[in-house]
C-alpha positions as CSV (number, residue, x, y, z in Angstrom):
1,X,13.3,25.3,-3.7
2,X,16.9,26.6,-4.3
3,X,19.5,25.0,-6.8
4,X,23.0,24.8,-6.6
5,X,25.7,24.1,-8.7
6,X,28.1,20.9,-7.9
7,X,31.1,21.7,-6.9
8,X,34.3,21.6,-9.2
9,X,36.0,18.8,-6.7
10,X,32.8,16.8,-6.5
11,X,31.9,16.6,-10.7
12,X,34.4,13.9,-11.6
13,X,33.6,11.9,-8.6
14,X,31.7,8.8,-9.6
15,X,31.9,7.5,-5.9
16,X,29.3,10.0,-4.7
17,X,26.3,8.4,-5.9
18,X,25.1,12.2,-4.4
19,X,23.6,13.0,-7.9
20,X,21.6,12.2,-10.7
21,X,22.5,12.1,-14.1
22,X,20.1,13.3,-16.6
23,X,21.0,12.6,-20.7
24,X,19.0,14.1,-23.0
25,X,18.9,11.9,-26.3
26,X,18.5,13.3,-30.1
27,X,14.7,13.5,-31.0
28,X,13.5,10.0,-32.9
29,X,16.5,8.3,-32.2
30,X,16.3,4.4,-30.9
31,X,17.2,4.6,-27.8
32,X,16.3,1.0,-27.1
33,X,19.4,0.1,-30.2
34,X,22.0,2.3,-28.6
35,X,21.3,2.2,-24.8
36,X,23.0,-0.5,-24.1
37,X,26.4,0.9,-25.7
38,X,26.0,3.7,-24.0
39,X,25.6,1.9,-20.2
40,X,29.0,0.3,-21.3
41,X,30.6,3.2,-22.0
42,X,29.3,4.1,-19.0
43,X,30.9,1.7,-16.4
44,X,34.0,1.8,-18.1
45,X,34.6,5.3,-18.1
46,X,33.2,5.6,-14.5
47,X,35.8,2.3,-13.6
48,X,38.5,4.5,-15.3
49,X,37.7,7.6,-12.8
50,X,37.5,5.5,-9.8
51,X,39.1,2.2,-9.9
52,X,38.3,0.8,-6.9
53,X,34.6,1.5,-7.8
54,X,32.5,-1.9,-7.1
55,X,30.4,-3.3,-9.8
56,X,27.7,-1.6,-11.0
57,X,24.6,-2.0,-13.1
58,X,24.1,1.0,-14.6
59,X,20.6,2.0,-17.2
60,X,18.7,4.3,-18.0
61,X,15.2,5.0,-17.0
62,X,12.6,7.1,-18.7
63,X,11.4,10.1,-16.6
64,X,8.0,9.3,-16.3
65,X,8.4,6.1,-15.0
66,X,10.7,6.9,-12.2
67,X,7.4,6.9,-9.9
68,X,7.3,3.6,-10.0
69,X,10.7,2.0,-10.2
70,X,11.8,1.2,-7.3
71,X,14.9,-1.7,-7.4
72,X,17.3,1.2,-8.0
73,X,19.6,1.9,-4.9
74,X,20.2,5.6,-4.1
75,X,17.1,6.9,-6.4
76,X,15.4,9.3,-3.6
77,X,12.7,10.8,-5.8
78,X,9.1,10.2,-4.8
79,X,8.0,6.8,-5.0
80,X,4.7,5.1,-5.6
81,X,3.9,1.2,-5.9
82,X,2.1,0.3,-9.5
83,X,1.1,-3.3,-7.8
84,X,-0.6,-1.0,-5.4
85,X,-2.5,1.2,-7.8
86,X,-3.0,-1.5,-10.2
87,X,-5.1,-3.0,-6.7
88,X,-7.4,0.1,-6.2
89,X,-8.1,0.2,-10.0
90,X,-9.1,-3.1,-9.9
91,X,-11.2,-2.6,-6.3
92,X,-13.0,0.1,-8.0
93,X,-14.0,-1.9,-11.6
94,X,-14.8,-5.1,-9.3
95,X,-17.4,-2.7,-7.4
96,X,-18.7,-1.2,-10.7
97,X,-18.8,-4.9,-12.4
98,X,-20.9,-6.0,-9.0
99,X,-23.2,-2.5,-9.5
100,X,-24.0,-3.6,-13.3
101,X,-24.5,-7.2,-12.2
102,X,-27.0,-6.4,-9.2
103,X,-28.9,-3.8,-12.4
104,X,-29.1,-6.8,-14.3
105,X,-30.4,-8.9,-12.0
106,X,-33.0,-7.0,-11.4
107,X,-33.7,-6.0,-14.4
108,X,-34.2,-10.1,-15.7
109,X,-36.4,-10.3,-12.3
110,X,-39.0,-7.8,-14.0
111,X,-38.9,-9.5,-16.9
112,X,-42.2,-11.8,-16.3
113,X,-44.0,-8.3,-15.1
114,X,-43.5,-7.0,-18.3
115,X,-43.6,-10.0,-20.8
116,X,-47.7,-9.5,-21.7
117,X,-47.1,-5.6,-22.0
118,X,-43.8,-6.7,-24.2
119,X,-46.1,-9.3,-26.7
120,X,-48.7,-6.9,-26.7
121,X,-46.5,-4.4,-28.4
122,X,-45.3,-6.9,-30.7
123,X,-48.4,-8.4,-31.4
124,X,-49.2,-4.1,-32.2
125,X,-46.5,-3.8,-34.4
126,X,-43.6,-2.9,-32.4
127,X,-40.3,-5.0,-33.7
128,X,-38.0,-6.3,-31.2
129,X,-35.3,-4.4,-32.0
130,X,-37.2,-1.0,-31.3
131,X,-37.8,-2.4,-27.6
132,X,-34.4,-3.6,-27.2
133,X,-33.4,-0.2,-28.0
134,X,-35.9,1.8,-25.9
135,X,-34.5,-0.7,-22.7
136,X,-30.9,0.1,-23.6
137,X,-31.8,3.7,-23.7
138,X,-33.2,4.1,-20.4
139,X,-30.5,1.7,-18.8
140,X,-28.0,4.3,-20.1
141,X,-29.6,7.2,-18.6
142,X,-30.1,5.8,-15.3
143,X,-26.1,4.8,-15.3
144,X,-25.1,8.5,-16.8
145,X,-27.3,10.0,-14.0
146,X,-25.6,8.0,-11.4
147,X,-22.5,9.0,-12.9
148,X,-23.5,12.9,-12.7
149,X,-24.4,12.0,-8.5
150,X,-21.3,10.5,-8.4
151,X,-19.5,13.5,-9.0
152,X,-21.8,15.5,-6.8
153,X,-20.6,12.5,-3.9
154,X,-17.2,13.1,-4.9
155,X,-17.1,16.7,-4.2
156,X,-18.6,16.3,-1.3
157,X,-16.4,13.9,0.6
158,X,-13.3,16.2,-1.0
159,X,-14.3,18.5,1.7
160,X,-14.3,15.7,4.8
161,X,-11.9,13.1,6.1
162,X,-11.8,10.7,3.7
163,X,-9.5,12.6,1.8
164,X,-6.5,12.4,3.9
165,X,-6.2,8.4,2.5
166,X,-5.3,10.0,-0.9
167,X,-2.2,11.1,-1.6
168,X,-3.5,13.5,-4.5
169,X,-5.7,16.5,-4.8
170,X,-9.8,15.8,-5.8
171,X,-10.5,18.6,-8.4
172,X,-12.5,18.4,-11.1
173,X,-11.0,20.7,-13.0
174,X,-7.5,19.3,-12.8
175,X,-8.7,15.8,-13.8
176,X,-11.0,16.5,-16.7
177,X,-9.5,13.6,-18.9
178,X,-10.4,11.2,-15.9
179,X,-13.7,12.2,-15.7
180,X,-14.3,11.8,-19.5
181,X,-12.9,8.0,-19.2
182,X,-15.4,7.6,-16.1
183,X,-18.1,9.6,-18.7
184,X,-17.8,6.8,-21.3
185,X,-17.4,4.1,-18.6
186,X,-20.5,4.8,-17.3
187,X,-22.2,5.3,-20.6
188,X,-20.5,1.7,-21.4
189,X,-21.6,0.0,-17.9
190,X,-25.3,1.2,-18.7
191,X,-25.4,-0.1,-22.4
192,X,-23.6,-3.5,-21.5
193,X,-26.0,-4.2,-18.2
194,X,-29.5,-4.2,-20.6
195,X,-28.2,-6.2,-23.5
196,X,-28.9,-9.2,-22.2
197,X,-31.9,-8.9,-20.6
198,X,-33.3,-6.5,-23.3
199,X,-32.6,-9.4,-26.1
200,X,-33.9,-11.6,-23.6
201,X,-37.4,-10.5,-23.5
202,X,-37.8,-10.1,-27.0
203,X,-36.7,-13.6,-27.8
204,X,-40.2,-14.7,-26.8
205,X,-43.2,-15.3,-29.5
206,X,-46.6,-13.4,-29.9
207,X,-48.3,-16.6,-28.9
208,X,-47.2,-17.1,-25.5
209,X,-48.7,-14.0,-24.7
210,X,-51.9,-16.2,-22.7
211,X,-49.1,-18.2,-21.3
212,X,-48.7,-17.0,-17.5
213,X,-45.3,-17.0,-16.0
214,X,-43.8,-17.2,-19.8
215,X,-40.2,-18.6,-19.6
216,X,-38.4,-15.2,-18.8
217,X,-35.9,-16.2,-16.4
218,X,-32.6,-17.6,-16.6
219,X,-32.0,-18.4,-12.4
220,X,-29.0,-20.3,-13.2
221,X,-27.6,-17.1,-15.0
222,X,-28.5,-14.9,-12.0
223,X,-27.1,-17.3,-9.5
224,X,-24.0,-17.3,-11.7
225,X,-23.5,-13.2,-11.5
226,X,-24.6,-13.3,-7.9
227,X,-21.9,-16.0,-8.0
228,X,-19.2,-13.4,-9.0
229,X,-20.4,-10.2,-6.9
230,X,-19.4,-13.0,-3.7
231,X,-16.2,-14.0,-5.5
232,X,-15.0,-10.3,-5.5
233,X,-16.5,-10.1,-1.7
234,X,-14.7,-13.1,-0.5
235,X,-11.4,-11.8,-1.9
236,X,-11.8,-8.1,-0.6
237,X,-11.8,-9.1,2.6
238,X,-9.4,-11.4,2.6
239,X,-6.8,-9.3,1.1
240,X,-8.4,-6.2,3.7
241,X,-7.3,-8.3,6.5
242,X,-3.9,-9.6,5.6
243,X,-3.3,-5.8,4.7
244,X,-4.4,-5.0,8.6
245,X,-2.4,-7.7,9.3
246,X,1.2,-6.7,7.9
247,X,0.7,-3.5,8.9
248,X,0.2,-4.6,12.3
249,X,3.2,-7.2,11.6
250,X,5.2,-4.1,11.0
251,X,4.6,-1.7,14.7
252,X,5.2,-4.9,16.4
253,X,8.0,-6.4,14.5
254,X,11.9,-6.2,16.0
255,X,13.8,-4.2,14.6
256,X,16.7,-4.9,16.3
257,X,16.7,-1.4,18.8
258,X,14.3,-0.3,21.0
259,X,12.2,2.6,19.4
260,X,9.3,2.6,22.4
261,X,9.8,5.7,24.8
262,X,12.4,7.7,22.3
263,X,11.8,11.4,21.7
264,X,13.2,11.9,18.2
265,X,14.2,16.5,18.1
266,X,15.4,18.0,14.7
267,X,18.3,19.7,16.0
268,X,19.6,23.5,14.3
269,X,23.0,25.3,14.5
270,X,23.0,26.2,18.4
271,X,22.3,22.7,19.7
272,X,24.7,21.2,17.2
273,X,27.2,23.9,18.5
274,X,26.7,23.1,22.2
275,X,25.9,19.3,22.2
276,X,27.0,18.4,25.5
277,X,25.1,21.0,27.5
278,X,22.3,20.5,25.2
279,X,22.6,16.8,26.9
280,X,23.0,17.7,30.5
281,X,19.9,19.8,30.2
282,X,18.3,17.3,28.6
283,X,19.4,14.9,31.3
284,X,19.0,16.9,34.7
285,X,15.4,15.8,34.7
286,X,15.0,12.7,36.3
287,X,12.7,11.1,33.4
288,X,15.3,11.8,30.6
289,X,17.7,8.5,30.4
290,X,19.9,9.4,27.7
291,X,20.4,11.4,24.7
292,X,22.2,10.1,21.6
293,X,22.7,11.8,18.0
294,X,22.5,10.7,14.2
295,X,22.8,11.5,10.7
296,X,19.6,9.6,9.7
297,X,16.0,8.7,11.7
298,X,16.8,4.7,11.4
299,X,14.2,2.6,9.6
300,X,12.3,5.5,7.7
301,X,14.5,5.5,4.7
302,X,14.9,3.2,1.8
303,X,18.8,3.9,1.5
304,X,21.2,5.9,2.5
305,X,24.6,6.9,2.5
306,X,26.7,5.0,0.6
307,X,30.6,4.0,1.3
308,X,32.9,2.7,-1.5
309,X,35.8,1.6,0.7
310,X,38.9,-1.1,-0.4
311,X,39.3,-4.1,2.4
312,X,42.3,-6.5,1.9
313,X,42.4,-5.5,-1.8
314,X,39.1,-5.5,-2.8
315,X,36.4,-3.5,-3.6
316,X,33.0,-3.4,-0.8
317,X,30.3,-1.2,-0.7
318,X,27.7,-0.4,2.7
319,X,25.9,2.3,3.7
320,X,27.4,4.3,6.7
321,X,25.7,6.0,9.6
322,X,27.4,8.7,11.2
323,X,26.1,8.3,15.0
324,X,27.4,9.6,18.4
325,X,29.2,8.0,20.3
326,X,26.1,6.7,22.9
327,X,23.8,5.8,20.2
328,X,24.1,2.0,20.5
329,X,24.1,2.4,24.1
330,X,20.7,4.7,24.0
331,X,18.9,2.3,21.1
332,X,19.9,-0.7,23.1
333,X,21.5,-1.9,20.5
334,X,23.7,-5.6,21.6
335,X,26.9,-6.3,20.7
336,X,27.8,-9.6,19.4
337,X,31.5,-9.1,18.9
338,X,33.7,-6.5,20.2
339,X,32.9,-3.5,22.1
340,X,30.5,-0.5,21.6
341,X,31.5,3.2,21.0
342,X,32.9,4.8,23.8
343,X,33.6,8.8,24.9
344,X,37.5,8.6,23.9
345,X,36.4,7.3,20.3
346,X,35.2,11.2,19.6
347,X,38.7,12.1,20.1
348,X,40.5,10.0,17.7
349,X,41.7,11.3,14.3
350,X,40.3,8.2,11.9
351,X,36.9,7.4,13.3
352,X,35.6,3.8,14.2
353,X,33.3,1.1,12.6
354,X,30.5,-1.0,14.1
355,X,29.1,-3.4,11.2
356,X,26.0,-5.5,11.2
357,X,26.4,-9.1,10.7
358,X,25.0,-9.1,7.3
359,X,28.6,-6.8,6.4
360,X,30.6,-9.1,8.3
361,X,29.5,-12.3,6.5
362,X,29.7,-10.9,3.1
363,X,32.9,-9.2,3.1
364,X,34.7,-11.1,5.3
365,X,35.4,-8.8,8.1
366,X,37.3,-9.0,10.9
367,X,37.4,-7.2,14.4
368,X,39.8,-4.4,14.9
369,X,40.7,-4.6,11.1
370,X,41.1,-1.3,9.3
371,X,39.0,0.3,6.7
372,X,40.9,3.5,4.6
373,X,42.4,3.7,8.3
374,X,39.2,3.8,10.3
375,X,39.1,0.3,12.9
376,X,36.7,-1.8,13.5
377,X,35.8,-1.8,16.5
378,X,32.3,-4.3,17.0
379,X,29.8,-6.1,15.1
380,X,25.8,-6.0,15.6
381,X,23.3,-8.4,14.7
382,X,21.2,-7.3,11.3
383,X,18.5,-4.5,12.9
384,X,15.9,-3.3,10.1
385,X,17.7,0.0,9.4
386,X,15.7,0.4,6.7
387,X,12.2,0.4,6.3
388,X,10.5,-3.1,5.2
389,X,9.9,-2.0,1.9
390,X,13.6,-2.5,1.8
391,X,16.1,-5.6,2.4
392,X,18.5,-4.2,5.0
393,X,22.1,-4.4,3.2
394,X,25.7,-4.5,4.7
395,X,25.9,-1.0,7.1
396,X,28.0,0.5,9.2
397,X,27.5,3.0,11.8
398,X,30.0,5.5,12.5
399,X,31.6,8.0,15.1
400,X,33.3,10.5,13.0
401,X,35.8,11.3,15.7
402,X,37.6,14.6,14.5
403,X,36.4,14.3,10.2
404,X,33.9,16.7,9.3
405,X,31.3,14.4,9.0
406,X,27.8,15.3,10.7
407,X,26.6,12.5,13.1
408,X,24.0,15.5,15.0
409,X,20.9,15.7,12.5
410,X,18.9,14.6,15.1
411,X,18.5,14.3,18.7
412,X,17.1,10.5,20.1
413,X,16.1,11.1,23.5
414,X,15.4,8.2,25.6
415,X,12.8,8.4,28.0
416,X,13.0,6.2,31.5
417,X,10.8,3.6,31.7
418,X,8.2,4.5,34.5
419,X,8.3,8.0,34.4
420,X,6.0,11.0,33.7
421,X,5.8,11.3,29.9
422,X,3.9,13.9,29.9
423,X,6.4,16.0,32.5
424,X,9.7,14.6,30.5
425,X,7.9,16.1,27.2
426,X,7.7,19.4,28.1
427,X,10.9,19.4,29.7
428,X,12.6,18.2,26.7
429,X,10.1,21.8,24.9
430,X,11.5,23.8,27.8
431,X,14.9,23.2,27.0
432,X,14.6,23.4,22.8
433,X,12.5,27.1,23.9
434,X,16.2,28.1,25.6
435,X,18.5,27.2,22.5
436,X,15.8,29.3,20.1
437,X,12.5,30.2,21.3
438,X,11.0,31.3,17.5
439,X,12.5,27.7,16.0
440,X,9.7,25.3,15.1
441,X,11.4,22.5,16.4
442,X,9.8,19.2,15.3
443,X,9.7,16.9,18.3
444,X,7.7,13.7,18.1
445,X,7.6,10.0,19.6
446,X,9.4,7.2,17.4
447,X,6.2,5.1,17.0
448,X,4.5,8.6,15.4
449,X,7.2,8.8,13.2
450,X,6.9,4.9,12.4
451,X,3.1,5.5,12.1
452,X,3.9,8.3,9.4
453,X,6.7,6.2,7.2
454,X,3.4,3.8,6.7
455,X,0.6,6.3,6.0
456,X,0.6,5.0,2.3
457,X,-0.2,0.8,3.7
458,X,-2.2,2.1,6.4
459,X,-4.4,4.5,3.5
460,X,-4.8,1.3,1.6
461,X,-5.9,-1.3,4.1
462,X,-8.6,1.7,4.8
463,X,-9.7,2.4,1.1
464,X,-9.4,-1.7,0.8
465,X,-11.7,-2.0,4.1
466,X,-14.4,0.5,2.9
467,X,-14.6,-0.7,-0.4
468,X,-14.9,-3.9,1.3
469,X,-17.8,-3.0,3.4
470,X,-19.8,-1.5,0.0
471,X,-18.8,-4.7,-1.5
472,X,-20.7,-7.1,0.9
473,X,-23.9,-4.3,0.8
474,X,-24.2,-4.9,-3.3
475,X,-23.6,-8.7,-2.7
476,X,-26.3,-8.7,-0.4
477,X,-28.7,-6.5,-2.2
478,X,-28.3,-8.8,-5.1
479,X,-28.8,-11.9,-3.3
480,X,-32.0,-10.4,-1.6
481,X,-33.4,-9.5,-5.5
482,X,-32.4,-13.0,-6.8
483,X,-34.3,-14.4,-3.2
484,X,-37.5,-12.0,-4.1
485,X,-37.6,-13.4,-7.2
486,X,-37.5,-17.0,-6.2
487,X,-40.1,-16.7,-3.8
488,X,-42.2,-15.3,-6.2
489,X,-41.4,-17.7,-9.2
490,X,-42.3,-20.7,-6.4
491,X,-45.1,-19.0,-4.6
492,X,-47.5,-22.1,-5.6
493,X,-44.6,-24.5,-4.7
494,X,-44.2,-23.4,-1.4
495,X,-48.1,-23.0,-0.8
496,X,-48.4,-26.4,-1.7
497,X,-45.5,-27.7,0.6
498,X,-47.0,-25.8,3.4
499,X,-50.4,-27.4,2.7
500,X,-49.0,-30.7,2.7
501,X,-47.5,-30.0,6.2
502,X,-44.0,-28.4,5.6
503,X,-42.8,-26.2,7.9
504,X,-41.3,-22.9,8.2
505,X,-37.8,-24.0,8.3
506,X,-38.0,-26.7,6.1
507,X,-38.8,-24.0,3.2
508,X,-36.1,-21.7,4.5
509,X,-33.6,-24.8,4.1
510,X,-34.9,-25.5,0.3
511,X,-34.4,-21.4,-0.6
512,X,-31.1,-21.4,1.6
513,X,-29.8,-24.6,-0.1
514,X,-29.9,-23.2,-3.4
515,X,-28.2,-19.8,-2.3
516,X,-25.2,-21.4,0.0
517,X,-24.1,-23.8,-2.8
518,X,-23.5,-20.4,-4.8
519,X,-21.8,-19.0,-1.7
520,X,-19.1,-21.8,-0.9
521,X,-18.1,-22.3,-4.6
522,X,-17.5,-18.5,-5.3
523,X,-15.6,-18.8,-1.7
524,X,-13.7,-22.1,-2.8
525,X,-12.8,-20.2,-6.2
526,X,-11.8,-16.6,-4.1
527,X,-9.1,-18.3,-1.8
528,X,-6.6,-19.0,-4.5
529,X,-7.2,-15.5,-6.3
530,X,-6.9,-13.8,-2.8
531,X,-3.7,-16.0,-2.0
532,X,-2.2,-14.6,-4.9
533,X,-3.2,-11.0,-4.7
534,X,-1.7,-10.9,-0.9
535,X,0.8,-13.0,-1.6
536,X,2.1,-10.1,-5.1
537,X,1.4,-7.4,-2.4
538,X,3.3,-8.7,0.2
539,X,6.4,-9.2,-1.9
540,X,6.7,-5.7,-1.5
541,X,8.4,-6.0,2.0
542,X,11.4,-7.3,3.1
543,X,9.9,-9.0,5.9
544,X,5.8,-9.6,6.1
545,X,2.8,-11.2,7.8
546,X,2.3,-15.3,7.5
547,X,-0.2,-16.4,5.5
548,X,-2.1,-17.8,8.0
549,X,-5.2,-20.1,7.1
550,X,-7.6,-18.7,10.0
551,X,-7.9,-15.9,7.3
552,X,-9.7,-17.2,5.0
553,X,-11.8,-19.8,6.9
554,X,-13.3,-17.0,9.1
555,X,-13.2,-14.6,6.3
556,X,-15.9,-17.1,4.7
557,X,-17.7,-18.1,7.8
558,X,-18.6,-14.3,8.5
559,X,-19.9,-13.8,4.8
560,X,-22.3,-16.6,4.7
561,X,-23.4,-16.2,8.4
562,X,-24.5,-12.7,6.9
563,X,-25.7,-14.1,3.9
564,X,-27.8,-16.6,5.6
565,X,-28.9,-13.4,8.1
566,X,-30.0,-12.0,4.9
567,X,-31.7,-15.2,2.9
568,X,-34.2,-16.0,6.2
């Protein structure tokens, strides 16, 4: 990384909004107490320095939690969302609470297996709190064991795919303080899953010892837990699908231009040098439609440049896009008012304006007005500039005519409709190898690039899925030990029923009953949880998925299909 100094002409301009300001404060002072004098003398001084500044809210923000703000314009430093990691830490304790319920399920189901052996001890001399212990003991070393595999299962799938859906490095090492928290969690998880059904099988008296089946099962109670492991289910997959869904939402969406069949080409010195014969190389194979250039790779950016400007006496800010001059016509871009950019408007001393319709509205724009001497020349409809994590603003693009600005960044490269992709694509290499053959030129299709800005969302929905997928094996490995145990506890019952003349099915109804009344009230309780989860995570994007209600009515139907699948 290099550093360089601002320039002397640029450190008094407020304007910029190039920078970031970084105020070191006196150690123990309250910053909270003197902030907001300090924001005020802020905006006044920076009002003082440029006047026709718009207003601005200006505060402060500790470093460490500039990962995760992100309703600050102009703030470029890597970005994470805390909805979205409060999500996964959730996933993860809902799969570790579902774990310790299925361990306690089964644990309560061996409970009448072991209640002579338990009264026998008693009866011996062994106090109930000295079993309870022993129980509690041996629950925690089976969970610190796991833990200890779980770290062996960790290092392993650091070394295959599933560690391209982080964004972070898996070392042990470098995460020590995590793994102690996950130590004690563990130690916790075994401790809490026993207590219960360690006090529970104490709680019984020497005398019942003769008694057969003693009263050492609470079904309701099991039911209940197996109750929440499909709560947790029910709402995985729900919120697993509407992710799938937005991010399917989001490659089909409109954004206003057409991005299918564009060859996006970081461009370097030479080509930005010699544009137009870069074109006409570009363009004397018969695939290649048109070529077009820009400061900025359109809706993979939450901002960009921003323009303080003054427009019949007052103050307006947009972001600019410096573009050439066949950009609209290349994106396909309409034109709702005015005219598009044209050849002559590269010549012209001041430049020309295109806004979208959100600029027009807002500020009160009209056609062939001026702007600090540049014309406006058209008005667009509002295309999704930006990405959706981001409401599109008021914008402009821009053909810098003769300024200085750079509008050649990158190369679009529109691709015919109905030609050889695969022949256009390595002319388009063939003609980047003759500007510099040793450059690494970074040539891709726009819906790659679009796949890339939402890597993060498409990580998630895949994290989401799988933990979704272990989520339905726990829920049905604890409604299998709570039906085991049922079948057992009404062995005679049924054996009489069958006697009597009851079929096959007729039992499987009386077992399924019980089960599927569990099922639709944890899925009647998930749907409003699930609605709100989606609905928080959603909010993240300026434009998203409906919430549509075939979601969560198949989302049920599948889980007690499989449930049933699993009961008979």
């Amino acid at each position: 990384m290099i550093y360089n100094s601002i320039p002397e002409d640029e450190k008094g301009a407020w304007a910029q909004l190039n920078y970031y300001a970084y105020v070191k404060v006196v150690p123990k002072m309250n910053f909270a107490i003197e902030q907001k004098k300090i924001e005020e003398a802020l905006k006044k001084a920076s009002k003082e320095i440029e006047p026709n500044m718009p207003e601005l809210s200006i505060y402060f923000a500790p470093i460490k939690s500039l990962h995760f703000t992100t309703d600050v314009m102009y703030d470029y430093t890597p970005k994470s969302n805390k909805f979205t990691s409060y999500v996964l830490i959730s996933v993860a304790l809902s799969i570790m609470i579902m774990a310790s319920i299925n361990y306690m399920n089964f644990s309560m189901a061996l409970i009448p297996k072991r209640m002579k052996n338990i009264n026998l001890r008693k009866i011996l001399g062994a106090t109930s709190a000295s079993i309870r212990w022993e129980s509690i003991f041996k629950s925690a070393i089976i969970s610190v064991l796991s833990f200890f595999i779980g770290i062996i299962i960790v290092l392993f799938l650091s070394k295959t795919f599933i560690v391209s859906f982080l964004s972070v490095e898996i070392n042990i090492l470098d995460n020590m303080g995590l793994i102690l928290i996950t130590f004690i969690l563990s130690l916790f998880i075994g401790i809490i899953s026993e207590l219960y059904p360690s006090f529970y099988q104490t709680s019984c008296k020497p005398v019942l010892v003769l008694k057969e089946n003693s009263a050492a099962h609470a079904i309701q109670l099991r039911k209940i837990l197996v109750g929440i492991q499909f709560l947790a289910t029910f709402t995985l997959i729900m919120s697993a699908w509407f992710m799938y869904l937005q991010n399917k939402f989001m490659q089909n969406a409109n954004l206003g231009y057409d991005k299918d069949s564009i060859v996006l080409v970081d461009t370097n010195d030479p080509i930005r040098q010699h544009k137009d014969y870069f074109t006409n190389q570009l363009k004397s194979e018969s695939g290649i439609e048109d070529v077009a250039f820009a400061s900025i790779l359109l809706s993979t950016g939450e901002y960009y440049n921003g323009w303080n400007s003054q427009y019949k006496g007052e103050s307006i800010m947009f972001q600019w896009i410096p573009v050439s001059s066949s950009f609209i016509k290349t994106m396909n871009i309409p034109i709702l008012e005015g005219r598009g950019f044209t050849e002559a408007d590269n010549g012209t001393p001041w430049s020309k304006y295109i806004f979208n319709e959100k600029a027009k509205k807002e500020f009160h724009l009209e056609l062939n007005a001026l702007i600090d001497s540049v014309e406006i020349v058209g008005f667009i409809p509002d295309i999704q500039y930006t990405t959706f994590h981001t409401v599109s603003g008021p914008m402009a693009f821009y053909v810098p005519g003769k300024t200085k600005h750079n509008a050649d960044t990158y190369a679009y490269i529109k691709i015919k409709k109905g030609s050889n992709m695969k022949a256009s694509f390595e002319h388009i290499k063939s003609v980047l190898a003759n500007f510099e053959s040793d450059w690494p030129f970074n040539v891709r299709f726009y819906d790659n690039l679009f796949d890339q800005t939402y890597k993060k969302e498409k990580n998630l929905i895949s994290l989401v899925s799988i933990f979704s997928l272990i989520a339905i094996l726990i829920s049905i490995i604890g409604i299998l030990g709570l039906v085991f145990f049922e079948v057992e506890y009404r062995e005679k019952e049924i054996s009489i029923r069958k006697v009597i003349g009851a079929k096959i099915a007729d039992i499987l109804y009386l077992i399924n009953k019980s089960f599927m009344r569990t099922v639709c009230v944890s899925y009647i309780l998930s749907c409003p949880i699930a609605y709100y989860f989606v609905s928080k995570w959603l909010s993240n994007f300026s434009n998203h998925t409906s919430l549509h209600w075939r979601v969560f009515l198949i989302s049920g139907l599948a889980v007690m299909i499989i449930t049933l699948c699993a009961i008979g």
